[in-house]
PDB file of N, CA, C and O in Angstrom, chain B, residues numbered from 101:
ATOM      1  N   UNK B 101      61.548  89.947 106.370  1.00  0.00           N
ATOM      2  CA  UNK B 101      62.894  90.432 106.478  1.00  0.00           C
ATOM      3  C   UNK B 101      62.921  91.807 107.147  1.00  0.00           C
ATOM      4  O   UNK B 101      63.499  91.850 108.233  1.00  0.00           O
ATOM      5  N   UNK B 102      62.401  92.912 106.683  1.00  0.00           N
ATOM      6  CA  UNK B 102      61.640  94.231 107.645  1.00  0.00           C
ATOM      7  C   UNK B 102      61.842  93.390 108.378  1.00  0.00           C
ATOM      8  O   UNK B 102      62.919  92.865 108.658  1.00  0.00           O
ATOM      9  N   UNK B 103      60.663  93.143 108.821  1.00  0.00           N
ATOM     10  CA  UNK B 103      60.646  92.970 110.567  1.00  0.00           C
ATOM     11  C   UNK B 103      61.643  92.660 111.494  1.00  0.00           C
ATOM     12  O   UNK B 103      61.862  93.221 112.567  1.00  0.00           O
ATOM     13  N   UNK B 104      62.401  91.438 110.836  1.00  0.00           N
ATOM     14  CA  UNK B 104      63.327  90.864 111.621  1.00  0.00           C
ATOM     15  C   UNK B 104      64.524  91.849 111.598  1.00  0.00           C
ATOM     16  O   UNK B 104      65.290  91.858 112.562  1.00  0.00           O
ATOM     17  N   UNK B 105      64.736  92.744 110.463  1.00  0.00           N
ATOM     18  CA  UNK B 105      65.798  94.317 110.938  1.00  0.00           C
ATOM     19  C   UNK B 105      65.346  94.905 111.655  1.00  0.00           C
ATOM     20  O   UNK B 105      66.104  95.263 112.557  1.00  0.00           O
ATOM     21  N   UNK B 106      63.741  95.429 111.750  1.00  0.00           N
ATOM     22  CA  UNK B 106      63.282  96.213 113.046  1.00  0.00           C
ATOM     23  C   UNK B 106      63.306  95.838 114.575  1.00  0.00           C
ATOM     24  O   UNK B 106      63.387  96.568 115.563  1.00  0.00           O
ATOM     25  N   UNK B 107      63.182  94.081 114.423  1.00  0.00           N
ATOM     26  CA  UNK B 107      63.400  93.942 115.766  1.00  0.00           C
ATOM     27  C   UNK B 107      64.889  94.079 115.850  1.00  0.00           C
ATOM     28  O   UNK B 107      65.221  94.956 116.647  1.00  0.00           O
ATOM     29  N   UNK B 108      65.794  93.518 115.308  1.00  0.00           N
ATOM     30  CA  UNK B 108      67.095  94.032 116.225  1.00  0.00           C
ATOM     31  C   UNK B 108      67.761  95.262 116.065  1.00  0.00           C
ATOM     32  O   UNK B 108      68.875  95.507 116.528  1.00  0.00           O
ATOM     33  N   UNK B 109      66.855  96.264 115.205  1.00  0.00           N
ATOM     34  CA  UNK B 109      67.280  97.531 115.940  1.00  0.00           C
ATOM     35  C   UNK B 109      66.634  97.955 117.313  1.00  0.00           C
ATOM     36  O   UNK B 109      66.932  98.727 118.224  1.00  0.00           O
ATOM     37  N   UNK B 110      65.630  97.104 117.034  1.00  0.00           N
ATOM     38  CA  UNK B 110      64.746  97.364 118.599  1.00  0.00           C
ATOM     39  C   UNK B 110      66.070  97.247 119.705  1.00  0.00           C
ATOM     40  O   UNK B 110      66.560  98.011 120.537  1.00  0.00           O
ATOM     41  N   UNK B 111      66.382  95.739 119.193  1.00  0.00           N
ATOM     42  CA  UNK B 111      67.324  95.271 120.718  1.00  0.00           C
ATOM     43  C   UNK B 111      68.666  95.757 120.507  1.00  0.00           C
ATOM     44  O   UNK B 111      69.524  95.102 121.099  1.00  0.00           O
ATOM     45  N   UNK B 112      69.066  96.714 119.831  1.00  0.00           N
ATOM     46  CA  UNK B 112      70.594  97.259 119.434  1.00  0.00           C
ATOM     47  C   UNK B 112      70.136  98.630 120.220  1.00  0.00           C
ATOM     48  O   UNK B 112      70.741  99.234 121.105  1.00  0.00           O
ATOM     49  N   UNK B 113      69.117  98.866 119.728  1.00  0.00           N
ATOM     50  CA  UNK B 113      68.936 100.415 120.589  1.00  0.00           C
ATOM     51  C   UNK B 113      68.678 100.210 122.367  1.00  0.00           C
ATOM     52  O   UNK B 113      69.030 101.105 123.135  1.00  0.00           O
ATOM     53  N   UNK B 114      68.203  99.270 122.738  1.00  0.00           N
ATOM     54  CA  UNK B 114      68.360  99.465 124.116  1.00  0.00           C
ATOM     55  C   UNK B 114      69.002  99.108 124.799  1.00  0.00           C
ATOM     56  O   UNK B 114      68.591  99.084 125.959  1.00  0.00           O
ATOM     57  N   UNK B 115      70.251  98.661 124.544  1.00  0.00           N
ATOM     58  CA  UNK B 115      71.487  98.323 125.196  1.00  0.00           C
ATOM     59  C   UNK B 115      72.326  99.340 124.839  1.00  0.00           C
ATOM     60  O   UNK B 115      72.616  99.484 123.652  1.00  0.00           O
ATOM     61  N   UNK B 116      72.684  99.937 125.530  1.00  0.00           N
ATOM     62  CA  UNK B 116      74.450 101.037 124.857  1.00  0.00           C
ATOM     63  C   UNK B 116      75.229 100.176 124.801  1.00  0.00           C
ATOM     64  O   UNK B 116      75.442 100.044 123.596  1.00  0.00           O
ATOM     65  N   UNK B 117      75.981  99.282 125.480  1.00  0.00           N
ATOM     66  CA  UNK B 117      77.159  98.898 124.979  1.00  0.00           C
ATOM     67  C   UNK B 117      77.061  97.741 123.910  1.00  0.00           C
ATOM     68  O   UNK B 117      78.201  97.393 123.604  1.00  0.00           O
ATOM     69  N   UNK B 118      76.306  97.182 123.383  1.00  0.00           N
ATOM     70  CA  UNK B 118      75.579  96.311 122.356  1.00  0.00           C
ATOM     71  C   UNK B 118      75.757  96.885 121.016  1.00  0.00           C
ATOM     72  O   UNK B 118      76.491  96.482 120.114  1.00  0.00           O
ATOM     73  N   UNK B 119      74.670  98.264 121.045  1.00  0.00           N
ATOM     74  CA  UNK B 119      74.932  99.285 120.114  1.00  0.00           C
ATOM     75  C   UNK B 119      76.493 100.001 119.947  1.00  0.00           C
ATOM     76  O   UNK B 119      77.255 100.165 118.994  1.00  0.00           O
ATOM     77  N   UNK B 120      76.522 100.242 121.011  1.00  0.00           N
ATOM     78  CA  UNK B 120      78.377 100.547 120.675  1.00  0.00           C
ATOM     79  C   UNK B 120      79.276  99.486 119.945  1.00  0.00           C
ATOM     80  O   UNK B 120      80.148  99.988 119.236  1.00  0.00           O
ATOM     81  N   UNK B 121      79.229  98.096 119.982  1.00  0.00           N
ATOM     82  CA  UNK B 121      79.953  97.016 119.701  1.00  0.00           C
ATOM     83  C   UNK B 121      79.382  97.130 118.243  1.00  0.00           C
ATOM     84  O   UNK B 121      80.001  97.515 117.251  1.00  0.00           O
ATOM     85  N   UNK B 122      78.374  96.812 118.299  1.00  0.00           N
ATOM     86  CA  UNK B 122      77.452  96.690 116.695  1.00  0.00           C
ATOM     87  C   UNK B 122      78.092  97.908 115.858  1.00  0.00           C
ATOM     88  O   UNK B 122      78.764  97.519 114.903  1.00  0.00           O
ATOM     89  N   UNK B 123      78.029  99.076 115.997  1.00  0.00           N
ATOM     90  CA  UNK B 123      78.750 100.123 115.335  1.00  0.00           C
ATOM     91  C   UNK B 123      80.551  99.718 115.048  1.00  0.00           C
ATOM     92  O   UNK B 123      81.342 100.021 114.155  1.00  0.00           O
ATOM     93  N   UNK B 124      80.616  99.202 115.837  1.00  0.00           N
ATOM     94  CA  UNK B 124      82.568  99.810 116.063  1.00  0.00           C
ATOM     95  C   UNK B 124      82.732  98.293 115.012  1.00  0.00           C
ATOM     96  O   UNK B 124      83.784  98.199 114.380  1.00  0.00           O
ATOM     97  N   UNK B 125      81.399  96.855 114.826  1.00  0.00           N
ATOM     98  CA  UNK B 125      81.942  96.020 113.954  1.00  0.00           C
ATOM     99  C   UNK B 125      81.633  96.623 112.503  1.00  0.00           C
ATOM    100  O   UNK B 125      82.449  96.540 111.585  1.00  0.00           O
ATOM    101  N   UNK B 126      80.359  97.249 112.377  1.00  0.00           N
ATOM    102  CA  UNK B 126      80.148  98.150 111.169  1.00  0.00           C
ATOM    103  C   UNK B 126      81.141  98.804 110.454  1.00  0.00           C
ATOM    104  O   UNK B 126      81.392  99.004 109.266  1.00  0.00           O
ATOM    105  N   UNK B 127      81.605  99.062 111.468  1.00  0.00           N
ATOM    106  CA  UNK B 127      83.336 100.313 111.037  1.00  0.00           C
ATOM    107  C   UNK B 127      84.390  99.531 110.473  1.00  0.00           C
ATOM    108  O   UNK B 127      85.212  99.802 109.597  1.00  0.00           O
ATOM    109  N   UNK B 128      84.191  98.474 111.175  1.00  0.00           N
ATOM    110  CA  UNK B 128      85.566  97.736 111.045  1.00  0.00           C
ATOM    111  C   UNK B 128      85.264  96.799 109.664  1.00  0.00           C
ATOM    112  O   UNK B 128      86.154  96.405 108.911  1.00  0.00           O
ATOM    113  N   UNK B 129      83.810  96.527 109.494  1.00  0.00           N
ATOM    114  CA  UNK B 129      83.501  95.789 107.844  1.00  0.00           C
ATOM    115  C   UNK B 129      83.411  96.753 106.977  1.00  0.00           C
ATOM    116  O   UNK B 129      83.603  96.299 105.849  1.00  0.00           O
ATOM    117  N   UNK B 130      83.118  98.375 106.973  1.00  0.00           N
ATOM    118  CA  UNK B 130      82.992  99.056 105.915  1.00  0.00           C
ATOM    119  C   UNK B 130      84.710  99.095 106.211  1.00  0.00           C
ATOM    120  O   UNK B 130      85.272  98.166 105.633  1.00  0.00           O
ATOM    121  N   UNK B 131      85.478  99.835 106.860  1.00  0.00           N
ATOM    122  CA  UNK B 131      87.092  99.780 106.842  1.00  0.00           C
ATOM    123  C   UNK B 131      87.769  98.938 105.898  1.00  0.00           C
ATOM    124  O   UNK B 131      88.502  99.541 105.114  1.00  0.00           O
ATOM    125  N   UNK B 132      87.680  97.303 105.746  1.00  0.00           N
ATOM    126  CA  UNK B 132      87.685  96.199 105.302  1.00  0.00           C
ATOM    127  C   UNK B 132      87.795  96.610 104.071  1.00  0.00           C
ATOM    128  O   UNK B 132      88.785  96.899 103.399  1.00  0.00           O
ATOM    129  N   UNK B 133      86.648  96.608 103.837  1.00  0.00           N
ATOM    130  CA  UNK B 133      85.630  96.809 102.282  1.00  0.00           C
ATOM    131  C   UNK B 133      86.271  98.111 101.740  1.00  0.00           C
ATOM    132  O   UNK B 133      86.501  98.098 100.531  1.00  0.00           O
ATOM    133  N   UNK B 134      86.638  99.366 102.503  1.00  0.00           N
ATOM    134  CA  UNK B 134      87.106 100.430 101.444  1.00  0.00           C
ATOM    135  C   UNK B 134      88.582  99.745 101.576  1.00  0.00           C
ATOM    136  O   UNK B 134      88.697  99.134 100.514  1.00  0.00           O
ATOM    137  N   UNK B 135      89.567  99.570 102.209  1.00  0.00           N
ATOM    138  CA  UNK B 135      90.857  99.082 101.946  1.00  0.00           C
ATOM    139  C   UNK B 135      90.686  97.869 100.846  1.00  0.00           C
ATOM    140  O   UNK B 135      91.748  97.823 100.225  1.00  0.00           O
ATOM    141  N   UNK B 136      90.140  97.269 100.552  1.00  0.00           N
ATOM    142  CA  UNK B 136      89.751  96.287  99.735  1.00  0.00           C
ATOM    143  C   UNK B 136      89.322  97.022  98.097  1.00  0.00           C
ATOM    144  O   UNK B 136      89.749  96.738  96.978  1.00  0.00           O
ATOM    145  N   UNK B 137      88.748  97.607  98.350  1.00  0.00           N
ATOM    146  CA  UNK B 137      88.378  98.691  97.136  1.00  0.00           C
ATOM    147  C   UNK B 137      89.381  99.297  96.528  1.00  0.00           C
ATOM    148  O   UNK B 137      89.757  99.134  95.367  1.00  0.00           O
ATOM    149  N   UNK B 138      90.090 100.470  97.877  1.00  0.00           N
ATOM    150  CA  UNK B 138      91.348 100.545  96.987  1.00  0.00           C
ATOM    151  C   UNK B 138      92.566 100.070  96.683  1.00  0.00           C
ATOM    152  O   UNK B 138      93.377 100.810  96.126  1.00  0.00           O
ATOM    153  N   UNK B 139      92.886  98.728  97.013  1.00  0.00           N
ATOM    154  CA  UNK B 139      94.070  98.237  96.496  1.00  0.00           C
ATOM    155  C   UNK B 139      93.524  97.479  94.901  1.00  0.00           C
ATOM    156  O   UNK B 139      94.229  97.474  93.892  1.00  0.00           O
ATOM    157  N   UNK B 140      92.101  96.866  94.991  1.00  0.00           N
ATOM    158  CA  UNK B 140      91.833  96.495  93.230  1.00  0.00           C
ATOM    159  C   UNK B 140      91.577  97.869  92.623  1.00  0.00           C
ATOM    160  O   UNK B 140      91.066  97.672  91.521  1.00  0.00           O
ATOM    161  N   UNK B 141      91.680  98.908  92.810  1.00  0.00           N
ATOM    162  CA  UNK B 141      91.794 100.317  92.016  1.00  0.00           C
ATOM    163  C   UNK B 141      93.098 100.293  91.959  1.00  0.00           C
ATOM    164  O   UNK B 141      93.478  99.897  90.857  1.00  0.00           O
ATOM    165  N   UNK B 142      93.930 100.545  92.670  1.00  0.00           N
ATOM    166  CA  UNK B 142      95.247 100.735  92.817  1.00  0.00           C
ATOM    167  C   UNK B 142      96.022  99.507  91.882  1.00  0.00           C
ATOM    168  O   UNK B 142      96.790  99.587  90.923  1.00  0.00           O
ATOM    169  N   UNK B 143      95.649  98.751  92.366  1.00  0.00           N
ATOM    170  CA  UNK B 143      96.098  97.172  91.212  1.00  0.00           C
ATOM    171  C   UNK B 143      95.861  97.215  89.716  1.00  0.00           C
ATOM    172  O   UNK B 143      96.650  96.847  88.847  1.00  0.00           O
ATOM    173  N   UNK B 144      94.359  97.844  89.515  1.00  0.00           N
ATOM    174  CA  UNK B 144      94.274  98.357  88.078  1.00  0.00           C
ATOM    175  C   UNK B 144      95.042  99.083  87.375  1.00  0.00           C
ATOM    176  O   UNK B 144      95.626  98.733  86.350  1.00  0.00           O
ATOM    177  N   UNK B 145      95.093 100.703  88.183  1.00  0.00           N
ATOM    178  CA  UNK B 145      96.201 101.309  87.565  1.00  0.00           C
ATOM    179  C   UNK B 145      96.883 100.799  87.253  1.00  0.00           C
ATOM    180  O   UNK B 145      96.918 100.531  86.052  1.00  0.00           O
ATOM    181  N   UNK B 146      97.846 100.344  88.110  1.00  0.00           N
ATOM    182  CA  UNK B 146      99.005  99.928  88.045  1.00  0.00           C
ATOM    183  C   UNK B 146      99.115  98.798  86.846  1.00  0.00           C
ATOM    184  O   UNK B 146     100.053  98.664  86.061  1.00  0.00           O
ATOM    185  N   UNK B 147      98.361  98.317  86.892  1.00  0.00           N
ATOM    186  CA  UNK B 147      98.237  97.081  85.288  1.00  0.00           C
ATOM    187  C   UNK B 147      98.300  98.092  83.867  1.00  0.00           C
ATOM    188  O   UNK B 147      99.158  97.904  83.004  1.00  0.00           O
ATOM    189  N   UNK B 148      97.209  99.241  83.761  1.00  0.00           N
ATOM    190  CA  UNK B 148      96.745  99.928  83.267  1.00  0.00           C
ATOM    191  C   UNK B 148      98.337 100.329  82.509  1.00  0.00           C
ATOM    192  O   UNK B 148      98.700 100.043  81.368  1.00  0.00           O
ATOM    193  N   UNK B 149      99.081 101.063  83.556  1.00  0.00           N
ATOM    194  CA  UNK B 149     100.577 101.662  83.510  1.00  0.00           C
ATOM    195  C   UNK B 149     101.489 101.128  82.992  1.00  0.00           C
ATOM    196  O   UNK B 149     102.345 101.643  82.272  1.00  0.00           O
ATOM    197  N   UNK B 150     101.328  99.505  83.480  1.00  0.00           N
ATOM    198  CA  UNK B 150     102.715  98.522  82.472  1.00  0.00           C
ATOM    199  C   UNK B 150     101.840  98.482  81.689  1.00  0.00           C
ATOM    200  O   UNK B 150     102.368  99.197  80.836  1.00  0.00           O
ATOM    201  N   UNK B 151     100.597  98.131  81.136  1.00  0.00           N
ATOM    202  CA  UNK B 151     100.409  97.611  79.812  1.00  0.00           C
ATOM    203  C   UNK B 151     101.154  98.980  78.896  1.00  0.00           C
ATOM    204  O   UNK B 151     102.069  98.728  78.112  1.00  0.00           O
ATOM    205  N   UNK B 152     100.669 100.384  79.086  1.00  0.00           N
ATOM    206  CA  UNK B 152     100.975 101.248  78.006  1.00  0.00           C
ATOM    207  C   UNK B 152     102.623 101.190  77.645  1.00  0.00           C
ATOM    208  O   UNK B 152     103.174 101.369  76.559  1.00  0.00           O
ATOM    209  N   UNK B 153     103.331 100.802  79.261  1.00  0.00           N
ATOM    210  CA  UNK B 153     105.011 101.156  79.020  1.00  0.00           C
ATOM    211  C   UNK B 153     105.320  99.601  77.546  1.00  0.00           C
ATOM    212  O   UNK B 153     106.067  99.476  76.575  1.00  0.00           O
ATOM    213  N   UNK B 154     104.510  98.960  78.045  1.00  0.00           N
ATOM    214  CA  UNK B 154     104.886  97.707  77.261  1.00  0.00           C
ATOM    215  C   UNK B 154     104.108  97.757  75.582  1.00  0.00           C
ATOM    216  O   UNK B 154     104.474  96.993  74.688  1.00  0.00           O
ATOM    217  N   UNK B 155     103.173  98.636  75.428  1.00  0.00           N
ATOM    218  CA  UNK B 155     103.529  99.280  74.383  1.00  0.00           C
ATOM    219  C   UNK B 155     104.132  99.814  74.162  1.00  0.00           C
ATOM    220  O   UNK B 155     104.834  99.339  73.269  1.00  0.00           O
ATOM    221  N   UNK B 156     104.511 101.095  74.572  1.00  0.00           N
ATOM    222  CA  UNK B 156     105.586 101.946  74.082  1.00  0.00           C
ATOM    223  C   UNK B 156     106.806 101.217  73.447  1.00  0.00           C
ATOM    224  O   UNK B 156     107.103 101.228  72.253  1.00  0.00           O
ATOM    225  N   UNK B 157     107.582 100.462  74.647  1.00  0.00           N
ATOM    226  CA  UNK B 157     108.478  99.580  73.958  1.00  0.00           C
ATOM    227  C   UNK B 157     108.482  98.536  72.746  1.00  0.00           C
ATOM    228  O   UNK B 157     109.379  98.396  71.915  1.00  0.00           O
ATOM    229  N   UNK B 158     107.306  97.854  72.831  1.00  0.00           N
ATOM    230  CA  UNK B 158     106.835  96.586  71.784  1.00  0.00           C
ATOM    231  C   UNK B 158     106.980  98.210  70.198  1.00  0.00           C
ATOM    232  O   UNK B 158     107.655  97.903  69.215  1.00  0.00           O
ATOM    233  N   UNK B 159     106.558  99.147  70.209  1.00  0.00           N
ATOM    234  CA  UNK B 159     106.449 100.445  69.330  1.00  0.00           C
ATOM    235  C   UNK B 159     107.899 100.664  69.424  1.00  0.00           C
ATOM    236  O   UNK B 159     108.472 100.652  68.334  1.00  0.00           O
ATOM    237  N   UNK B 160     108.463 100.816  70.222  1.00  0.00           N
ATOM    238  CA  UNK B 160     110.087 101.511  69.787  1.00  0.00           C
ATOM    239  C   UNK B 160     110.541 100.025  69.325  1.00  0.00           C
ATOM    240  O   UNK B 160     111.087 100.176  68.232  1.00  0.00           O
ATOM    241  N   UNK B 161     110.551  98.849  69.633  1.00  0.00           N
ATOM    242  CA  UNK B 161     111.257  98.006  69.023  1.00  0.00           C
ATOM    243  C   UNK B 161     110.997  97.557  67.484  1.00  0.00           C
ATOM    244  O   UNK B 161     111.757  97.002  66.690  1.00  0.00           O
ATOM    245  N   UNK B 162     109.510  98.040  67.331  1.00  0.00           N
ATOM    246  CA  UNK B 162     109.304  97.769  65.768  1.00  0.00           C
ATOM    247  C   UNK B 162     109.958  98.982  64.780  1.00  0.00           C
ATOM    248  O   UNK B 162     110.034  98.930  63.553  1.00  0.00           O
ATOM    249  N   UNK B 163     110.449 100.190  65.736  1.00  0.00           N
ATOM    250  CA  UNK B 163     110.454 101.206  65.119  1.00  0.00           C
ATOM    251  C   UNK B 163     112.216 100.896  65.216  1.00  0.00           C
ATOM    252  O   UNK B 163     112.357 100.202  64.209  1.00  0.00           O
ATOM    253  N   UNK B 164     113.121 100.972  65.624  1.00  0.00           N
ATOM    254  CA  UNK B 164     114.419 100.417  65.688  1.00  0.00           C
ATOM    255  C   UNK B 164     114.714  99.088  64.293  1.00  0.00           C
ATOM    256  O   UNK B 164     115.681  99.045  63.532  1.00  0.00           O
ATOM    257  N   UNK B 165     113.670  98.256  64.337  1.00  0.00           N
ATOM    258  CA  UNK B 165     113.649  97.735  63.386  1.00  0.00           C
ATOM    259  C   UNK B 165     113.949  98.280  61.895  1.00  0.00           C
ATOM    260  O   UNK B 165     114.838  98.062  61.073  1.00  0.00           O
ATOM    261  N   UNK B 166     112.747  99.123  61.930  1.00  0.00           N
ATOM    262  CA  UNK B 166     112.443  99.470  60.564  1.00  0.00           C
ATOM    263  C   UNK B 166     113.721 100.908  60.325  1.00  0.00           C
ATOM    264  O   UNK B 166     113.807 101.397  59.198  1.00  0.00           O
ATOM    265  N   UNK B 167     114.267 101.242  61.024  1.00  0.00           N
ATOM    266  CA  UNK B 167     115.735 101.919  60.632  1.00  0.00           C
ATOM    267  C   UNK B 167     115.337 103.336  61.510  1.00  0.00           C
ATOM    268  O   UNK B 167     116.398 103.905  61.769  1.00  0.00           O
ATOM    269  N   UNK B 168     114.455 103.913  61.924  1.00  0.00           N
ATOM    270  CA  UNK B 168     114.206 105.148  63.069  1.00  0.00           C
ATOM    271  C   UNK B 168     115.515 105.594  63.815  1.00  0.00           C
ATOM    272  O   UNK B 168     115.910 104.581  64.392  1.00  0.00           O
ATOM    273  N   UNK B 169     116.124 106.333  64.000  1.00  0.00           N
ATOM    274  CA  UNK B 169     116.877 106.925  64.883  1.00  0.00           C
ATOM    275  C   UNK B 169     116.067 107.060  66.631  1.00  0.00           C
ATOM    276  O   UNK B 169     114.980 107.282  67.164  1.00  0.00           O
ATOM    277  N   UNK B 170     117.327 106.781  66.912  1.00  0.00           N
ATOM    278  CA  UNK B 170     117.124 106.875  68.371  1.00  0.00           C
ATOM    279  C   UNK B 170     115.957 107.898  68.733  1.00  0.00           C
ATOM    280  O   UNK B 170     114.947 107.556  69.349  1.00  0.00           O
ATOM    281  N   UNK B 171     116.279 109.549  68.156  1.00  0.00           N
ATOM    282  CA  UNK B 171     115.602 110.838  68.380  1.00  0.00           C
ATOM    283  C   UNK B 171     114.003 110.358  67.922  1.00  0.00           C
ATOM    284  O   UNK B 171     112.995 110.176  68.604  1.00  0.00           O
ATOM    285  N   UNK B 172     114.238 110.251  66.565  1.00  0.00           N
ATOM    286  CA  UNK B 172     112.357 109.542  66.518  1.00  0.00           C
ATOM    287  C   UNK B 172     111.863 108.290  67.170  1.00  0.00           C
ATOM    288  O   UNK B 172     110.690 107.921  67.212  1.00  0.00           O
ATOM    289  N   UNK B 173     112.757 107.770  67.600  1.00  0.00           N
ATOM    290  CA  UNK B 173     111.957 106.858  68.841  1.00  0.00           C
ATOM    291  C   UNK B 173     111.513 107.679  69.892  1.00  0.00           C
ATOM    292  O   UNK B 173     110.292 107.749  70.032  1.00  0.00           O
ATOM    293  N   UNK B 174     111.992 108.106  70.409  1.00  0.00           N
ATOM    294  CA  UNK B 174     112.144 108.485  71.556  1.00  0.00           C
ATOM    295  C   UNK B 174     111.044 109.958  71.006  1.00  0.00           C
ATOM    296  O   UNK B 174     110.030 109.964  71.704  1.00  0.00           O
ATOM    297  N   UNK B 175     111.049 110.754  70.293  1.00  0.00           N
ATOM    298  CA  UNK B 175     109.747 111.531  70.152  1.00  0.00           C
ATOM    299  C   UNK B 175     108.834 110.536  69.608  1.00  0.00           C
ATOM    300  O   UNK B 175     109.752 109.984  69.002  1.00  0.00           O
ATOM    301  N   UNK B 176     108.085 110.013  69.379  1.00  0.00           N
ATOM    302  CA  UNK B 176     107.049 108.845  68.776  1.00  0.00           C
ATOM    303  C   UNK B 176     106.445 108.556  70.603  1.00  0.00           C
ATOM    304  O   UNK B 176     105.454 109.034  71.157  1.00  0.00           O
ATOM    305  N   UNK B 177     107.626 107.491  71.215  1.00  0.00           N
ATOM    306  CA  UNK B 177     107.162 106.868  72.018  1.00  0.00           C
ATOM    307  C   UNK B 177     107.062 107.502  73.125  1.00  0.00           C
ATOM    308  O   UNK B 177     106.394 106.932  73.988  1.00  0.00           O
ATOM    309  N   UNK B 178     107.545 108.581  73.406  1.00  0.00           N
ATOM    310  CA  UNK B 178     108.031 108.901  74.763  1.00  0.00           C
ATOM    311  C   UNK B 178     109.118 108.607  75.750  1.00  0.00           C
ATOM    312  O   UNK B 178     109.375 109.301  76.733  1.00  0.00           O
ATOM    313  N   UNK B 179     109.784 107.411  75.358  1.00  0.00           N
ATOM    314  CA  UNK B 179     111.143 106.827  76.062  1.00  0.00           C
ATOM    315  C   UNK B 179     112.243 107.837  76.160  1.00  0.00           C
ATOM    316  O   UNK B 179     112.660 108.743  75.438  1.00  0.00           O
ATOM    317  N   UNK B 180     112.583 107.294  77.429  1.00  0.00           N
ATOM    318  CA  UNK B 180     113.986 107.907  76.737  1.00  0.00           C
ATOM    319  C   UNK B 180     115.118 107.443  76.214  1.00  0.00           C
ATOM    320  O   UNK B 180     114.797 106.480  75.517  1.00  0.00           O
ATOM    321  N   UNK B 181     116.373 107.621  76.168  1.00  0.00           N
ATOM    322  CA  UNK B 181     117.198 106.948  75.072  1.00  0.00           C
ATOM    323  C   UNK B 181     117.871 105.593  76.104  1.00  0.00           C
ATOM    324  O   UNK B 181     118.254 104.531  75.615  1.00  0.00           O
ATOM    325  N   UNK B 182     117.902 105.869  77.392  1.00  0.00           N
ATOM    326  CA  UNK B 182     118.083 105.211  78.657  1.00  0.00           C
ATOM    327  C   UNK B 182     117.587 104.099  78.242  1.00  0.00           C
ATOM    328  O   UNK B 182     118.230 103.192  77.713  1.00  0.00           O
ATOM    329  N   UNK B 183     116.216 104.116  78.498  1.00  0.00           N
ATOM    330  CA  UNK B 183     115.237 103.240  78.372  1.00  0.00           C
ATOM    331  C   UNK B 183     115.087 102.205  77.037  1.00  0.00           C
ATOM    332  O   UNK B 183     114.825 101.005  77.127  1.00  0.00           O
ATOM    333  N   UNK B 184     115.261 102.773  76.078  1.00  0.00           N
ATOM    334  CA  UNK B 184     115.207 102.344  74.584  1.00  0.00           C
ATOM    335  C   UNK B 184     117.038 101.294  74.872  1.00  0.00           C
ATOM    336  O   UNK B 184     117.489 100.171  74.644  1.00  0.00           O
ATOM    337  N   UNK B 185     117.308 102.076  75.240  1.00  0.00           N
ATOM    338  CA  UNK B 185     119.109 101.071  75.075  1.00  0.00           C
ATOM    339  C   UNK B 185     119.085 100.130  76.033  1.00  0.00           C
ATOM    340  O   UNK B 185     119.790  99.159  75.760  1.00  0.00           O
ATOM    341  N   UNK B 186     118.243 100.056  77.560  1.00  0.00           N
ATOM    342  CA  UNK B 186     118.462  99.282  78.431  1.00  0.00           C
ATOM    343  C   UNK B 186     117.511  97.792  77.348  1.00  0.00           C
ATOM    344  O   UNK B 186     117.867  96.617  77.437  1.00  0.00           O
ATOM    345  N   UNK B 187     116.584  98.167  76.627  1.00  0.00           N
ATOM    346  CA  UNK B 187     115.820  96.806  76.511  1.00  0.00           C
ATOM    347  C   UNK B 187     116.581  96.400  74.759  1.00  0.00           C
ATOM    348  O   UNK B 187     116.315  95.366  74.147  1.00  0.00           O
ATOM    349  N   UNK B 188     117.272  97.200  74.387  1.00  0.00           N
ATOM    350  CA  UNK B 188     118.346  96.995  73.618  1.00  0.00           C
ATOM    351  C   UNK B 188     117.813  97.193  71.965  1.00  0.00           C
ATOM    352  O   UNK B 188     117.953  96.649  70.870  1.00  0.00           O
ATOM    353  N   UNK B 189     117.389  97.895  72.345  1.00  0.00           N
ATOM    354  CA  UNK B 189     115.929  98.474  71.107  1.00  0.00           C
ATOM    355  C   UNK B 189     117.246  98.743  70.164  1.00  0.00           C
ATOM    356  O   UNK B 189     117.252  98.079  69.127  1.00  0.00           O
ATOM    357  N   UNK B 190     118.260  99.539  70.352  1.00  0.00           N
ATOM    358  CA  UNK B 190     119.297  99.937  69.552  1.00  0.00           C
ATOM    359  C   UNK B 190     120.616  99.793  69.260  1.00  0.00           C
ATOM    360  O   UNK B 190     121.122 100.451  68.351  1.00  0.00           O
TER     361      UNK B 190
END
């Protein structure tokens, strides 16, 4: 396996425009590969982000339940009262 990378750097190095092509596809598969990287990072977060909001709420709705005022929801969870009334917590 060596070898067979050494020979075609052999034959990548003595052509320029060969070696130029070979690079500019290099670029274009690492390019690939980091745009690829960060959208499943970016996708995580973003999962990461609704799961907590969807606690928070699943938490203000048990807490609405059990008789909490709006104000201790909303200090507990972080919501705001917007938020707590749009999913009808109250």
């Amino acid at each position: 396996m060596i070898e067979k990378a050494i020979e075609e750097l052999e034959y990548l190095s003595q052509d320029e425009k060969t070696s130029q092509i070979y690079e500019e596809q290099l670029m274009a598969e690492f390019d690939y590969n980091s745009g690829i990287y960060v959208a499943f990072r970016d996708g995580k977060l973003e999962g990461k982000q609704e799961g907590i909001l969807e606690t928070q709420f699943e938490t203000a709705r048990k807490m609405g339940q059990k008789g909490f005022s709006a104000t201790e929801i909303q200090e507990i969870t972080g919501l705001s009262e917007d938020e707590i009334r749009e999913r009808g917590i109250l």
